[in-house]
ZAPA-649969 format. One line per field, with one value per residue: x, y, z of N, C-alpha, C in turn; residue in one letter; residue number from 1. Coordinates in steps of 0.1 Angstrom, whole numbers. Layout:
BEGIN
n_c1 <- (X / ...)
n_c2 <- (Y / ...)
n_c3 <- (Z / ...)
ca_c1 <- (X / ...)
ca_c2 <- (Y / ...)
ca_c3 <- (Z / ...)
c_c1 <- (X / ...)
c_c2 <- (Y / ...)
c_c3 <- (Z / ...)
rest <- (A / ...)
nr <- (NUM / ...)
***
This chain:
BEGIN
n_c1 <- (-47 / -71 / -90 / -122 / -133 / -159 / -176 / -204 / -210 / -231 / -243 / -263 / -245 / -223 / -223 / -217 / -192 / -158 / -142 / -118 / -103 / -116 / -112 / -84 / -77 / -91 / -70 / -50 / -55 / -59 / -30 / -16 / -23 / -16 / -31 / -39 / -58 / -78 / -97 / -129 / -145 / -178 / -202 / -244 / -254 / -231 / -227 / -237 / -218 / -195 / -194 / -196 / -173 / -154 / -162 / -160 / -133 / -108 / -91 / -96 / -107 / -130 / -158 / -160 / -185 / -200 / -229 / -258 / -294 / -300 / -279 / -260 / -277 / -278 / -252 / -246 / -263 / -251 / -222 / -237 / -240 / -219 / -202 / -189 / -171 / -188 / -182 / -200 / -202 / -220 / -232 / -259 / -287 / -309 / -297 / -302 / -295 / -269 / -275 / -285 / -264 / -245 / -229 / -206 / -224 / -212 / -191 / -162 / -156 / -166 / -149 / -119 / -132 / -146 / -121 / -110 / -125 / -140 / -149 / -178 / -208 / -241 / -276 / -295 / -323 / -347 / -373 / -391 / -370 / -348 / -329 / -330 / -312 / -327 / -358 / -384 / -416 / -445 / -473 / -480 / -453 / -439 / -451 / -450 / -420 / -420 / -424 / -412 / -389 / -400 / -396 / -367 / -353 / -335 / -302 / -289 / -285 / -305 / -322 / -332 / -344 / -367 / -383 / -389 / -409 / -423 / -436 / -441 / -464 / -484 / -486 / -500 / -523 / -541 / -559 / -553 / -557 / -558 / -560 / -547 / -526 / -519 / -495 / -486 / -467 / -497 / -511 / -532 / -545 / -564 / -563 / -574 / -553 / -535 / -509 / -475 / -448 / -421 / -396 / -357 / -352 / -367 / -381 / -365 / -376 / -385 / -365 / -357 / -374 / -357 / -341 / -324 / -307 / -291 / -291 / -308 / -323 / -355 / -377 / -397 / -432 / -453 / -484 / -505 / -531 / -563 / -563 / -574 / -567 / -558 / -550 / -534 / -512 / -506 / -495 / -474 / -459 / -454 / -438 / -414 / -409 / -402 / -422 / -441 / -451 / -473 / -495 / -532 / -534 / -515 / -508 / -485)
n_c2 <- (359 / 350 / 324 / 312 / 281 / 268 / 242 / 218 / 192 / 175 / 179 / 166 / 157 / 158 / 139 / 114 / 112 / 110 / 132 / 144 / 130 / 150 / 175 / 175 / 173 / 201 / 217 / 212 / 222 / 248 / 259 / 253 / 271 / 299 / 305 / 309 / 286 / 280 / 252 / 239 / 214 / 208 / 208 / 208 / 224 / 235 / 254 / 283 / 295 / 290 / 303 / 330 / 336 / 334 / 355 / 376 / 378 / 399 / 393 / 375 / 372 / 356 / 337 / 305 / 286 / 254 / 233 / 225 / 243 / 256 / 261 / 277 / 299 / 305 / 314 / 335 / 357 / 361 / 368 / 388 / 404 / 413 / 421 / 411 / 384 / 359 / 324 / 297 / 262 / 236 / 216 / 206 / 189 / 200 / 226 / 252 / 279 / 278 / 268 / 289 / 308 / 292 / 272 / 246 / 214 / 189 / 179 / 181 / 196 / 214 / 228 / 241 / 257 / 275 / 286 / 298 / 315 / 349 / 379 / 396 / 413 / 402 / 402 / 403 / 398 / 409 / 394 / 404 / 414 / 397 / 381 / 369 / 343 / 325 / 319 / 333 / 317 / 310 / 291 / 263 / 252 / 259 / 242 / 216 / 218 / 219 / 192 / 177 / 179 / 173 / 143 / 133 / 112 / 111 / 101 / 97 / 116 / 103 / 92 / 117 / 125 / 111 / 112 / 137 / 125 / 121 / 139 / 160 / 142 / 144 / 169 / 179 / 162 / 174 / 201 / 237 / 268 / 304 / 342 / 366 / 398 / 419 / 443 / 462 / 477 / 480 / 482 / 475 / 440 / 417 / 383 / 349 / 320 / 293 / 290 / 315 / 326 / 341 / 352 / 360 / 376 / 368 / 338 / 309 / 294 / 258 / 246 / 232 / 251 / 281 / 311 / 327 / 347 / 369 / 395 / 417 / 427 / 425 / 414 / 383 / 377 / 348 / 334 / 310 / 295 / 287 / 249 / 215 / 182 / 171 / 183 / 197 / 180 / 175 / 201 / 206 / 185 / 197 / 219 / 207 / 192 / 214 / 229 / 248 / 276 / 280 / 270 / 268 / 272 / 291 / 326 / 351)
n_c3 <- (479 / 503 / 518 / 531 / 542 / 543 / 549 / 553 / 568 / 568 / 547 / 514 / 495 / 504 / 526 / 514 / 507 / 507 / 529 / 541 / 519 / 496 / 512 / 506 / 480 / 474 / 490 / 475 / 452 / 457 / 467 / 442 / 428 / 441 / 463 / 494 / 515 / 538 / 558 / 568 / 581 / 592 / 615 / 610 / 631 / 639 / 623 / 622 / 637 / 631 / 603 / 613 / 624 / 605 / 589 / 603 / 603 / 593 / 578 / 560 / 526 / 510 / 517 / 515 / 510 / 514 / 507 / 512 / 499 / 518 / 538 / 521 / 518 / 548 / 549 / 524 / 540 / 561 / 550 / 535 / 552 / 564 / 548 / 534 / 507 / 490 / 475 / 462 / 469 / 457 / 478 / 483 / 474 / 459 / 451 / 441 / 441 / 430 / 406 / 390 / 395 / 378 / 385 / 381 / 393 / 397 / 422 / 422 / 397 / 403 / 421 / 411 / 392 / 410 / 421 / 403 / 397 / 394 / 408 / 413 / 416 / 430 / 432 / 465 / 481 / 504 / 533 / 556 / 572 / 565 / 548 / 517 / 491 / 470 / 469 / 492 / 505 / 512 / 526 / 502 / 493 / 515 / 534 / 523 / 529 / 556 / 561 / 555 / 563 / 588 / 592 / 592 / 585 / 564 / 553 / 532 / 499 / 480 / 497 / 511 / 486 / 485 / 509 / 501 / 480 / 498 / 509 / 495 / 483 / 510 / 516 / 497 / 501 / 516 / 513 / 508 / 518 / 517 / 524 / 505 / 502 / 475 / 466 / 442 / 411 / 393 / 414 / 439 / 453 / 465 / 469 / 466 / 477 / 474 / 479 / 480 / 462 / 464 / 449 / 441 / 415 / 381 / 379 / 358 / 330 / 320 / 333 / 367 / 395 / 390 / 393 / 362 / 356 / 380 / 386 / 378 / 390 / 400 / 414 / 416 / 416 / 423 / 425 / 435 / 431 / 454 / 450 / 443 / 454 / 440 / 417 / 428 / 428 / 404 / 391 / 415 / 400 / 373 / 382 / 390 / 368 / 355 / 338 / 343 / 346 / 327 / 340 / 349 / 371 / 385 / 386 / 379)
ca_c1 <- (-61 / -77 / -103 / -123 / -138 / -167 / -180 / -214 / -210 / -245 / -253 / -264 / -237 / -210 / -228 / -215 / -182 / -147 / -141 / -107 / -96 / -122 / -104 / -69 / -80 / -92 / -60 / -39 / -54 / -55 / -19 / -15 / -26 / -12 / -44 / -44 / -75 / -81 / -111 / -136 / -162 / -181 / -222 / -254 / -251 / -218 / -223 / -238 / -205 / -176 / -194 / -199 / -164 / -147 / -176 / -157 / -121 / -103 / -80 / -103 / -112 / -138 / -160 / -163 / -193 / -200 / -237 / -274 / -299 / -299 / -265 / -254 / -289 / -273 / -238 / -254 / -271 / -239 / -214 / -244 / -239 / -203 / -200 / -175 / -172 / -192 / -185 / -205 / -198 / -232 / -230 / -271 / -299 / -313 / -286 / -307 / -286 / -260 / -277 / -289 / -250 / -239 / -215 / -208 / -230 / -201 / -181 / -148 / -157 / -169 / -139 / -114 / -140 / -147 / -106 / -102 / -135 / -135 / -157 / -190 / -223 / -257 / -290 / -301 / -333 / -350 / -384 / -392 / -355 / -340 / -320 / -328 / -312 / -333 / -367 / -393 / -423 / -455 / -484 / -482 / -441 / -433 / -460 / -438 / -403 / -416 / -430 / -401 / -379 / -401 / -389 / -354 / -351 / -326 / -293 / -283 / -295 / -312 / -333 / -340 / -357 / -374 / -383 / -394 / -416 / -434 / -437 / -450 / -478 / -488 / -487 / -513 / -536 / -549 / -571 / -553 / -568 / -560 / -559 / -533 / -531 / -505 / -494 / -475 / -472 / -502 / -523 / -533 / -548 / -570 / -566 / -573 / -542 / -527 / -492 / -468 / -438 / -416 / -382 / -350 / -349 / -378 / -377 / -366 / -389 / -378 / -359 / -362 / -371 / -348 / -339 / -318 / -300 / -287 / -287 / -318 / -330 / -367 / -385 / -411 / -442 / -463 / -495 / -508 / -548 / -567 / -565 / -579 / -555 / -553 / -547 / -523 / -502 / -505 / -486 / -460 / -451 / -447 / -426 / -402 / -399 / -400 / -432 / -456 / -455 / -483 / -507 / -540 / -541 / -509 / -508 / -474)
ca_c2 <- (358 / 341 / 320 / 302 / 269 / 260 / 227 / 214 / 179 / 169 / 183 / 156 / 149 / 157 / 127 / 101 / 118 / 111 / 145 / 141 / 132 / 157 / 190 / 170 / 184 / 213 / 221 / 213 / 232 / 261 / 259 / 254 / 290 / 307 / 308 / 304 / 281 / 270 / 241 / 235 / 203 / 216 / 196 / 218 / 229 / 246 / 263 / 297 / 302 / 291 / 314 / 344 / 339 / 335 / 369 / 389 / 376 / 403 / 385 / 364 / 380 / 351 / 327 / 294 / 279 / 241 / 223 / 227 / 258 / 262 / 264 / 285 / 312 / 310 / 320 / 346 / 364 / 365 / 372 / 405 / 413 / 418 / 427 / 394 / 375 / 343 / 312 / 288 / 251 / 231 / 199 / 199 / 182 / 210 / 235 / 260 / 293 / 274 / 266 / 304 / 313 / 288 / 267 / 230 / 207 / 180 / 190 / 180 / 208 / 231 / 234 / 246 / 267 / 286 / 290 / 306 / 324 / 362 / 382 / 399 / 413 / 395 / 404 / 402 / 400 / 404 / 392 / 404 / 419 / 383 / 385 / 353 / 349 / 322 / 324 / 333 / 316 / 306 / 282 / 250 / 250 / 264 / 229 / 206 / 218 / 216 / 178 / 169 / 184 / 161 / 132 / 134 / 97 / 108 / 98 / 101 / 124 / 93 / 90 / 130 / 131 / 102 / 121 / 150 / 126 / 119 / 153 / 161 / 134 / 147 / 182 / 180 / 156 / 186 / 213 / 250 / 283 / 318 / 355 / 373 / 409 / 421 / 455 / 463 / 492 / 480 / 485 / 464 / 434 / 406 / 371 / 337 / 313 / 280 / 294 / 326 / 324 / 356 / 350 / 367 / 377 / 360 / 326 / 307 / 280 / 244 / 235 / 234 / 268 / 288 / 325 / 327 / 361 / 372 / 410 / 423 / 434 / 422 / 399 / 371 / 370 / 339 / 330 / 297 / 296 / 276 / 240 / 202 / 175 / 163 / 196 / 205 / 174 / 183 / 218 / 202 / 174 / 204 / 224 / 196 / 189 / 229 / 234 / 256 / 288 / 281 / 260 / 276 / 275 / 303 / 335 / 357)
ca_c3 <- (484 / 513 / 513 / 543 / 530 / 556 / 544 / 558 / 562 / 571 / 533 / 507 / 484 / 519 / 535 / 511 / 504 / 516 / 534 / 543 / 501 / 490 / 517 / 502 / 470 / 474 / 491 / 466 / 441 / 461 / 465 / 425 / 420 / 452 / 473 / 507 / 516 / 556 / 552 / 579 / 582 / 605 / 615 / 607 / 646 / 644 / 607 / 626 / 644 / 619 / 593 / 618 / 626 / 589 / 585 / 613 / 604 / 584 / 569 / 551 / 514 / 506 / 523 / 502 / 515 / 507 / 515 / 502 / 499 / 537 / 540 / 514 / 523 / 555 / 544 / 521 / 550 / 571 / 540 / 532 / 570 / 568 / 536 / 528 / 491 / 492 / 467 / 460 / 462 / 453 / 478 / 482 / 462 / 447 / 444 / 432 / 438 / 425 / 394 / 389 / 393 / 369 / 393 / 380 / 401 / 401 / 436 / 414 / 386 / 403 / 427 / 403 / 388 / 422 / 427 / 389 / 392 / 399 / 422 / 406 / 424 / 430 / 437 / 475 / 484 / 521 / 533 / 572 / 576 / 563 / 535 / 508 / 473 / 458 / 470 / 498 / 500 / 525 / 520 / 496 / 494 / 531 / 540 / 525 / 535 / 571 / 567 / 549 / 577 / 604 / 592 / 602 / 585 / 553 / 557 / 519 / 489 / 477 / 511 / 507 / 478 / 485 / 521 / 493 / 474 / 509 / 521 / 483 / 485 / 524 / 516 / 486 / 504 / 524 / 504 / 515 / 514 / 528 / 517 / 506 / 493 / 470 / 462 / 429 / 406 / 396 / 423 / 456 / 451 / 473 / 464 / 476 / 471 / 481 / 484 / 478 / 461 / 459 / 440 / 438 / 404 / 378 / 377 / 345 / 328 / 311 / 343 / 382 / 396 / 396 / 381 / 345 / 362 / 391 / 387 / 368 / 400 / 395 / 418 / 412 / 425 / 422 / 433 / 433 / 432 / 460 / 444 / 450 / 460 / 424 / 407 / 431 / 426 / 391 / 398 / 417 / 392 / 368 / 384 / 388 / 357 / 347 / 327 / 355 / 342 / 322 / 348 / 348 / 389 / 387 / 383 / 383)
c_c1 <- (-63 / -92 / -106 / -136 / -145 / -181 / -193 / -211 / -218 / -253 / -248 / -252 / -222 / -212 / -223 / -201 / -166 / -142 / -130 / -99 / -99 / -113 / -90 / -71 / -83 / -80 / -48 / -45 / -56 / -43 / -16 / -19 / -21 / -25 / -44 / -54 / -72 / -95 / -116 / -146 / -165 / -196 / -230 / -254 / -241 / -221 / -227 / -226 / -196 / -180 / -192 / -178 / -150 / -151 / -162 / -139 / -115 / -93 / -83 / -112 / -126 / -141 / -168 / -175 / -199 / -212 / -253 / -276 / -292 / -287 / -260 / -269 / -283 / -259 / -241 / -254 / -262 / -230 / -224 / -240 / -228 / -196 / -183 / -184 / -180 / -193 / -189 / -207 / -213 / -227 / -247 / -273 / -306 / -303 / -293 / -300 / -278 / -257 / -277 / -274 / -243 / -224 / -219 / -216 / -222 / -188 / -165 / -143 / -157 / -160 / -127 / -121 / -143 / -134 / -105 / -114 / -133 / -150 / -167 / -202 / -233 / -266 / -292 / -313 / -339 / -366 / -380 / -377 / -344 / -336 / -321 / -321 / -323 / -350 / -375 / -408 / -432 / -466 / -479 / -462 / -435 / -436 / -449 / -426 / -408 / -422 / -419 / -391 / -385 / -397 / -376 / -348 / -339 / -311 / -282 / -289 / -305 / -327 / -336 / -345 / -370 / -385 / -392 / -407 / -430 / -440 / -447 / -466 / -489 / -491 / -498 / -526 / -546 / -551 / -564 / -557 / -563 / -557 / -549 / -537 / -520 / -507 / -484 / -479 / -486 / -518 / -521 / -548 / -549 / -573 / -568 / -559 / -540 / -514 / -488 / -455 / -433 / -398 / -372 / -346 / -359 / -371 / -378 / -379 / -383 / -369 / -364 / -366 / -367 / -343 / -325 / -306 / -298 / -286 / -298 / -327 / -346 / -370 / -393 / -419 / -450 / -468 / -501 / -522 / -554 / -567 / -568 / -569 / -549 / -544 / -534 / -510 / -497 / -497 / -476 / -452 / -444 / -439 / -417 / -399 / -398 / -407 / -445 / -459 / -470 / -498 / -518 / -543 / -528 / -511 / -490 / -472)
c_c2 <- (347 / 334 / 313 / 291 / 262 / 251 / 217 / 201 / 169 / 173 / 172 / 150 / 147 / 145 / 112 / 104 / 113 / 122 / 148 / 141 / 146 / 171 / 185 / 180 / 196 / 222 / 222 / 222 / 248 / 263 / 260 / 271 / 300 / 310 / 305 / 302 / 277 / 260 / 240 / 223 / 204 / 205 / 212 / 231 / 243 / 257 / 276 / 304 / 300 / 302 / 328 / 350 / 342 / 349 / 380 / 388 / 388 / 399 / 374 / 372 / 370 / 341 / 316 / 285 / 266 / 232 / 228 / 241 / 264 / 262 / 280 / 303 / 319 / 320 / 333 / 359 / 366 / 373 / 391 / 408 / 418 / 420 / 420 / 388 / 363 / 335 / 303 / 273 / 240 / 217 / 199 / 186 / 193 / 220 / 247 / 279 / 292 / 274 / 281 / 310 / 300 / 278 / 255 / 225 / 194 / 191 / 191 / 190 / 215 / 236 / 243 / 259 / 280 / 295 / 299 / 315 / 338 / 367 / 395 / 402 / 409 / 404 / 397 / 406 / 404 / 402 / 393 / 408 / 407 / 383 / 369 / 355 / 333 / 325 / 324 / 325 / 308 / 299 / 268 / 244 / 247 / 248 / 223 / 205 / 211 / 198 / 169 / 171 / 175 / 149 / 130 / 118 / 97 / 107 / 102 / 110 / 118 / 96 / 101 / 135 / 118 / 108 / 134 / 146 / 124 / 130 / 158 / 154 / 142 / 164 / 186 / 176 / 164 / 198 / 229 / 260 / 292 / 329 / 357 / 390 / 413 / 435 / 461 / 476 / 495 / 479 / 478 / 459 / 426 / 393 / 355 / 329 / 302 / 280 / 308 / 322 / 338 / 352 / 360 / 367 / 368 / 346 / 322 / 291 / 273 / 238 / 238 / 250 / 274 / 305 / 323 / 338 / 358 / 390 / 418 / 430 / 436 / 414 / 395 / 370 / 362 / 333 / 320 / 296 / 284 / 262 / 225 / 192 / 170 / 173 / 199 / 195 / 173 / 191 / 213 / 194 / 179 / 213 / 216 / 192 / 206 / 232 / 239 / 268 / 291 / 272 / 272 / 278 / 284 / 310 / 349 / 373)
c_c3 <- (494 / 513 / 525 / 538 / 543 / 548 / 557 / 560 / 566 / 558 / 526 / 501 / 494 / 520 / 526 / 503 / 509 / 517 / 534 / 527 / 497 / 497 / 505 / 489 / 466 / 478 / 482 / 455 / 441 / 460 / 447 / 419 / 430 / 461 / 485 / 517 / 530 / 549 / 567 / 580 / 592 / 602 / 610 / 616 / 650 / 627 / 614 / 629 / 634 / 610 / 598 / 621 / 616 / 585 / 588 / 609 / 591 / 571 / 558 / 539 / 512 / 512 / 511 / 507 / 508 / 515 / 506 / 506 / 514 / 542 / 533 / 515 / 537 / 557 / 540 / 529 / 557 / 563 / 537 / 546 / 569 / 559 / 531 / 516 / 499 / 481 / 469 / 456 / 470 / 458 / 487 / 474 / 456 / 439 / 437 / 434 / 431 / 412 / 388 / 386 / 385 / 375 / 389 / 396 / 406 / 411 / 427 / 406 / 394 / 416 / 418 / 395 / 397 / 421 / 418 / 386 / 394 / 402 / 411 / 419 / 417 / 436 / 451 / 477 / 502 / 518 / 552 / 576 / 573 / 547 / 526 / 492 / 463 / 461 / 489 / 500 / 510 / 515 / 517 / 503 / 504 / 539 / 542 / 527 / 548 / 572 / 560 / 558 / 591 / 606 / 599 / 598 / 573 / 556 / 541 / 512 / 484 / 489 / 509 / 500 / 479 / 499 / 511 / 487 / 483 / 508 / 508 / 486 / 496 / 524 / 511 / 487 / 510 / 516 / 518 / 510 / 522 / 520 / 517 / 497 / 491 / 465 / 453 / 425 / 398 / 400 / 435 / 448 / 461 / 465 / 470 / 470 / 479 / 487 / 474 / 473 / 457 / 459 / 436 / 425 / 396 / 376 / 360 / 341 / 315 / 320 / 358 / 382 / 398 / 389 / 371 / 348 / 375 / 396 / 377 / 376 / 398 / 403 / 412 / 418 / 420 / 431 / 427 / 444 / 440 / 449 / 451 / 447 / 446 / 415 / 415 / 430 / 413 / 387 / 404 / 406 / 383 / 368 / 387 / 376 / 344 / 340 / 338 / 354 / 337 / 328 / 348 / 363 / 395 / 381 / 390 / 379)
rest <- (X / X / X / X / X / X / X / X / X / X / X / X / X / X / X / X / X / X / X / X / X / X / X / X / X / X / X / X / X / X / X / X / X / X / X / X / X / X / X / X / X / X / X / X / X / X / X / X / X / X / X / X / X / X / X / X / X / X / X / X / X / X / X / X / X / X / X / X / X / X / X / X / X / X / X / X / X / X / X / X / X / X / X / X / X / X / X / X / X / X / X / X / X / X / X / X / X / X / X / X / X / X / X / X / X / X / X / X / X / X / X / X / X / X / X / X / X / X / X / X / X / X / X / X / X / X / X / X / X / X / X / X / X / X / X / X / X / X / X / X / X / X / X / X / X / X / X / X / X / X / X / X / X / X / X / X / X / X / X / X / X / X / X / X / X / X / X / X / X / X / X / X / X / X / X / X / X / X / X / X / X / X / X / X / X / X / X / X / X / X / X / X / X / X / X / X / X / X / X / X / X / X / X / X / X / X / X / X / X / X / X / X / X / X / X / X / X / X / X / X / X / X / X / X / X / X / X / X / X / X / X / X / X / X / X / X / X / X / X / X / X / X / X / X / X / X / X / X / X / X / X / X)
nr <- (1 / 2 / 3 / 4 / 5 / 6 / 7 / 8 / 9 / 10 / 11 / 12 / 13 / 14 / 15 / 16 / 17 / 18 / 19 / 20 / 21 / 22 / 23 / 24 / 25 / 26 / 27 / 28 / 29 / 30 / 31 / 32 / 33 / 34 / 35 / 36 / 37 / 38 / 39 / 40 / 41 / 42 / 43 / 44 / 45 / 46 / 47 / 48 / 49 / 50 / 51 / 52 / 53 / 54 / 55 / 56 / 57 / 58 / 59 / 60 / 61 / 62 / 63 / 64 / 65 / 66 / 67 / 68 / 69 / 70 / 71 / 72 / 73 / 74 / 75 / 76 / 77 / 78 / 79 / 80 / 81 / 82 / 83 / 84 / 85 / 86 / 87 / 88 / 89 / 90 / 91 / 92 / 93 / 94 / 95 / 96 / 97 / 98 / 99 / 100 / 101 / 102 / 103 / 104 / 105 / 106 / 107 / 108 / 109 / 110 / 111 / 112 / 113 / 114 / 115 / 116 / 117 / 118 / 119 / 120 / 121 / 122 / 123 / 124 / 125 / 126 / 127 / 128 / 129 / 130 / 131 / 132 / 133 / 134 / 135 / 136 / 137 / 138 / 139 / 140 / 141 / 142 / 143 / 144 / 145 / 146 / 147 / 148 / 149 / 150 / 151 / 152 / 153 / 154 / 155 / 156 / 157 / 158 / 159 / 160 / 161 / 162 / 163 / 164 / 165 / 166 / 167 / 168 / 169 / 170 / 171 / 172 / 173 / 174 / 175 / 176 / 177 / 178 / 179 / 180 / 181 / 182 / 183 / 184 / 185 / 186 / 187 / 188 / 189 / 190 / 191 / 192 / 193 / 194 / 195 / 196 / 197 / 198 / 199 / 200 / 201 / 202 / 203 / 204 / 205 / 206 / 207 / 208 / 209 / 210 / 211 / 212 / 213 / 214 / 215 / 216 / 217 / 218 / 219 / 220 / 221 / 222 / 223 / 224 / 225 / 226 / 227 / 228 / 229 / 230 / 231 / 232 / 233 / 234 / 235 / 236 / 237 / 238 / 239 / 240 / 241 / 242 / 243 / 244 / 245 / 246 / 247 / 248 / 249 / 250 / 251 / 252)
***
């Protein structure tokens, strides 16, 4: 087997890594089982092209992708294009596909665990012709990605959730509102909300959000009911620590 090992190394746990030891390892333990691994540390910049070009390379059975959500969504979405393996090696801060697929969150575990894993179908989702596997989602959430994305000041994982707890705060201080209409089996429905969240596969509850499965083939829709800056920092606090299912300002 072939494997191409394209390694973000502008993602969280990369950034404070020795890259150089860390490929050393991974190579030897590809060797140790007969695998033949190439490695790439590649910046944010170049990740479109190395993946497109691992995608298109025949000779490459599986693309080992290594960096947070936005990495590995990316990967995903190229690997479904071209109908290539993709493993999953968890060097965000959330890691939440990762979690869902059951991949140690220690980069040291869960290399060896990739090499000796074996190849299985997931659940793909699309939204607008875009292919996601953990979730979709506009309004409250979508806010604070992009105000935690304007910073541009984290340098570590430390500094990124710290960056997260801003963008949190800043997100919630502002009162949102807009319609949405949903259409299930049933019926069609008009509701006001604060934000959309639509999830590949339902999400589980007692930890971050993330789905329990991978192949139940069932989305998640939640809607999250106009709310005031207090209530809605409320609703975030709890889905961080995994108890939001039951908030009285969702509905799923």
């Amino acid at each position: 087997m072939r494997i191409a090992g394209i390694f973000n190394g502008g993602s969280g746990q990369f950034r404070d890594l020795d890259m150089d030891g860390f490929v050393a390892r991974a190579m030897t333990l590809a060797v140790e089982r007969g695998i033949d691994l190439e490695c790439h540390v590649i910046t944010g910049d170049e990740l479109p092209e190395a993946l497109e070009q691992a995608a298109i390379n025949p000779d490459i059975d599986v693309i080992l992708a290594g960096g947070g959500d936005g990495t590995i969504s990316a990967a995903a979405t190229i690997c479904f294009e071209h109908g290539k393996a993709l493993a999953v090696l968890p060097a965000g801060t959330m890691n939440f596909f990762a979690r869902t697929l059951r991949v140690p969150l220690d980069l040291d575990e869960a290399l060896p665990a990739l090499l000796d894993g074996r190849l299985y179908d997931v659940d793909i989702a699309t939204a607008n012709g875009r292919p996601f596997v953990h979730q979709y989602s506009v309004g409250l959430h979508a806010r604070l990605v992009e105000l935690r994305e304007q910073q541009h000041t984290y340098g570590n994982r430390l500094q990124k959730m710290f960056a997260t707890l801003q963008a949190i705060v800043s997100a919630v201080s502002r009162r949102l509102k807009f319609e949405v209409e949903l259409t299930s089996p049933r019926g069609r429905a008009r509701r006001l909300a604060s934000g959309v969240a639509v999830s590949n596969n339902l999400l589980g509850e007692g930890h971050m959000p993330h789905a329990d499965r991978v192949d139940a083939g069932v989305l998640g829709v939640y809607v999250a009911k106009p709310m005031t800056p207090l209530n809605a920092a409320r609703f975030v606090f709890r889905v961080l620590v995994g108890h939001w299912k039951t908030h009285p300002g969702l509905s799923g």
